[in-house]
C-alpha positions in Angstrom: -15.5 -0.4 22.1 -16.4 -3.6 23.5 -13.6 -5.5 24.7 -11.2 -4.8 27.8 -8.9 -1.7 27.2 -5.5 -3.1 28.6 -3.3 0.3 29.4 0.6 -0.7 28.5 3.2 1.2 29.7 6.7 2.1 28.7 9.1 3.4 31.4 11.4 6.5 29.8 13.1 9.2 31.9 11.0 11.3 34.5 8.1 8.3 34.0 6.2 6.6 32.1 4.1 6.9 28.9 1.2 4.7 28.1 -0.7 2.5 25.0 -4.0 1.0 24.8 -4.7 -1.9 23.8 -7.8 -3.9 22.4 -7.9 -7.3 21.7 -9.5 -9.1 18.8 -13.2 -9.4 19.3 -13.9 -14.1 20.6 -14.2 -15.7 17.9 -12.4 -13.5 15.0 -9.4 -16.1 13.2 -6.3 -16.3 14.9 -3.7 -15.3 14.9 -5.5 -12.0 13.6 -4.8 -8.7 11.9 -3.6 -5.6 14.2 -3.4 -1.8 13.6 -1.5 0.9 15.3 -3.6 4.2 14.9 -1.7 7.6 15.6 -3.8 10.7 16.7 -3.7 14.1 15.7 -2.5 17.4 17.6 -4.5 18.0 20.5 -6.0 15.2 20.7 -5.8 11.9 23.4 -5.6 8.3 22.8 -8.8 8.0 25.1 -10.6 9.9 22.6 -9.9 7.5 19.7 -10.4 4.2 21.4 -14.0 3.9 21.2 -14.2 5.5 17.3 -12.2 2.6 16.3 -14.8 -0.1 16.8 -15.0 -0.7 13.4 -11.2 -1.9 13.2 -12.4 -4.8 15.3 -15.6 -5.5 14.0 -13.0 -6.4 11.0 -11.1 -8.8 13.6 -8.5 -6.5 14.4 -6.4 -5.4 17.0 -5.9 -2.3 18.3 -3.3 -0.6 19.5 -3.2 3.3 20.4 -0.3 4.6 21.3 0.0 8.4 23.3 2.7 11.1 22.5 5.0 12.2 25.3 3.6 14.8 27.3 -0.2 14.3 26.4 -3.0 12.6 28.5 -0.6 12.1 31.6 2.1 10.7 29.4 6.0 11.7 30.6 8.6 13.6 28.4 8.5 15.5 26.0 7.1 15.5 22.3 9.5 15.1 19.7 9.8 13.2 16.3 12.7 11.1 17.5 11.1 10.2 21.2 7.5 9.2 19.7 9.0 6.9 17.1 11.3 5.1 19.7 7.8 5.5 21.8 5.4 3.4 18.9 8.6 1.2 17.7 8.6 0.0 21.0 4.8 -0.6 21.3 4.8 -1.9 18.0 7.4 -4.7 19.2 5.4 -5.8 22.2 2.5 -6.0 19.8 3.7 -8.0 17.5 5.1 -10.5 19.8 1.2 -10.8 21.1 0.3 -14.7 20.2 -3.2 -13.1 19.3 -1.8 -11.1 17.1 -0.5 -11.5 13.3 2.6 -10.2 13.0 3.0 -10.0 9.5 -0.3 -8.4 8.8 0.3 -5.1 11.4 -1.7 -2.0 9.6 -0.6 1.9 10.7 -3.3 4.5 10.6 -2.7 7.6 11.1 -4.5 11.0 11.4 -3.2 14.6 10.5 -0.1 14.9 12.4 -0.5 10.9 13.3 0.1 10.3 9.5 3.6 11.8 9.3 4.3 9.6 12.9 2.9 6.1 10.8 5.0 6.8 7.6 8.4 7.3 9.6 7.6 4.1 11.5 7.0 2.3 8.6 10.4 2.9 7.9 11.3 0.8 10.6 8.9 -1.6 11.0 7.1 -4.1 8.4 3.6 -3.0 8.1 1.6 -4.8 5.5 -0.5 -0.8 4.8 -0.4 2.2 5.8 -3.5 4.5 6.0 -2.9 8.5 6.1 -6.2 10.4 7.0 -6.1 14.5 6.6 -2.2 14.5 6.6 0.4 16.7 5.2 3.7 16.3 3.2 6.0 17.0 5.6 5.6 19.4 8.7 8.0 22.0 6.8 5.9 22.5 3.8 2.8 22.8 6.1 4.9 25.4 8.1 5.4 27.2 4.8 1.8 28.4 4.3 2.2 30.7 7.6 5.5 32.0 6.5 7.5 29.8 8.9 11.0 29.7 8.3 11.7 25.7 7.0 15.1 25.8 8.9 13.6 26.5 12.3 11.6 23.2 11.9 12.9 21.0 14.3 10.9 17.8 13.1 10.1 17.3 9.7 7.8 14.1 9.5 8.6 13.5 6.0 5.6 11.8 4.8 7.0 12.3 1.5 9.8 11.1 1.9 8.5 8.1 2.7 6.5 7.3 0.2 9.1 8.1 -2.7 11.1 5.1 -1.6 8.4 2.8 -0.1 6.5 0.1 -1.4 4.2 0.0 1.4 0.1 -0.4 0.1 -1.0 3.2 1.2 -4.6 5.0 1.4 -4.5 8.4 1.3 -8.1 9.9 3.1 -8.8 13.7 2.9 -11.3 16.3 2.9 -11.4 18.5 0.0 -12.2 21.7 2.2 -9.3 21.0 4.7 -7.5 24.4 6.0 -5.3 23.2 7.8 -3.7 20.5 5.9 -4.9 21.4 2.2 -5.9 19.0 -0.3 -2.8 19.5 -2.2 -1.1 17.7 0.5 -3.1 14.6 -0.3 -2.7 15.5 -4.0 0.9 15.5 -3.6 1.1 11.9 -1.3 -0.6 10.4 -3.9 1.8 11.3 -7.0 4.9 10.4 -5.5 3.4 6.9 -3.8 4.2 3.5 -5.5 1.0 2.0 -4.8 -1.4 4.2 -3.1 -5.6 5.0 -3.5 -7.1 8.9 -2.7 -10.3 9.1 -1.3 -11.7 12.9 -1.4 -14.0 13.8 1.2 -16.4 17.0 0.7 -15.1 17.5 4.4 -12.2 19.5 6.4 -9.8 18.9 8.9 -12.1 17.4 11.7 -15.0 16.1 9.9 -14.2 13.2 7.3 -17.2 11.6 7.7 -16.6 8.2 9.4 -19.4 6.2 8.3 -20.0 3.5 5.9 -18.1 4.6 2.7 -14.9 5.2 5.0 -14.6 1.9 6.3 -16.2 0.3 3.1 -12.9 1.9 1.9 -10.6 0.8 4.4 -11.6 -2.9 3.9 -11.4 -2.9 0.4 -8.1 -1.5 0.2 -6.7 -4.1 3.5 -8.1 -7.0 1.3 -6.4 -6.0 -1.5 -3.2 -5.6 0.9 -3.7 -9.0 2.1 -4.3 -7.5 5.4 -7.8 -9.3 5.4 -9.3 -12.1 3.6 -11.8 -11.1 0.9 -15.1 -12.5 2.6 -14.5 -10.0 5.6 -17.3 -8.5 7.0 -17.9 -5.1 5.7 -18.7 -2.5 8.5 -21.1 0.2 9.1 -20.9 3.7 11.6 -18.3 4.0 14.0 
């Protein structure tokens, strides 16, 4: 990603853990759009900085935030720790004079998608984006015969949605086994103003190409998130 990666930090008990952060691109209008992307399981924020080019080829922001206890970060993963975590680096964000406040996007993938919907809870975001991600973490648990009241942290994508007005667009491959479609399905029917996109894909292969962002833009334009004559955006 072109553009200097600034690492922010956040000081918590037994150390730190870490965001980074990319400008918008010289010359995008200012103050300009930003988005928070979430990562899945197993994966690192470093991985995801670079694929997100195409964000500011749009004039955005970028903000990736890492979980407690991955890539170096401090603590411990939990639902309640990570949204502190984002809530926080969403704050410092939107206090950025580069940055529009009121047009803040969350995108999040697979287990990043329940972590976007809870913040939205607490912060204003103008849409959300939810790529390969399930209902809640219970009814994911459900399909291996985990016991729902062992499950600590519940994500509650759902949830969410049922009482949100938030513009949502719901990404997913139609050959996911780990997070099946019906997930999506499901997101979509309780939403009050969401768009599915089905992908012949699975968990880790949504093809990210021109179609996926040609969606993203159009459905950030019609969120207000970008003017209509942004630049549509290829690869990435």
């Amino acid at each position: 990603m072109s553009g200097e990666v600034e690492r922010w930090r956040r000081a918590i008990d037994g150390g730190e853990v870490h965001a980074l952060y990319v400008a918008p691109p010289d010359g995008a209008p200012a103050p300009a759009p930003a988005v928070i992307f979430a990562h899945g399981n197993a994966e690192l924020a470093e991985e995801w900085i670079e694929r997100l080019a195409p964000y500011r080829a749009l004039g955005f922001a970028v903000l990736v935030p890492e979980y407690r206890g991955y890539g170096g970060a401090a603590g411990e993963p939990s639902e309640e720790a990570i949204l502190d975590d984002f809530a926080a680096f969403y704050d410092r964000l939107a206090e950025r004079p580069e940055v529009d406040h009121s047009r803040i996007v969350l995108h999040g993938r697979s287990l990043g998608g329940g972590v976007v919907g809870a913040l939205s809870e607490r912060r204003t975001v103008r849409a959300l984006v939810l790529e390969s991600t399930f209902t809640n973490v219970p009814d994911l648990a459900s399909q291996w015969m985990a016991p729902a009241g062992a499950i600590r942290d519940r994500f509650d994508t759902r949830e969410v949605l049922l009482s949100s007005a938030t513009p949502t667009l719901i990404l997913h491959g139609v050959r996911d086994e780990l997070v099946p479609f019906r997930h999506a399905v499901e997101l979509h029917r309780v939403a009050w103003d969401s768009e599915l996109v089905a992908f012949e894909a699975g968990h880790d292969d949504l093809p990210r190409g021109p179609a996926y962002w040609a969606r993203i833009r159009r459905r950030l334009v019609r969120a207000g998130a970008l003017p209509p004559q942004a630049s549509t955006v290829g690869g990435g």
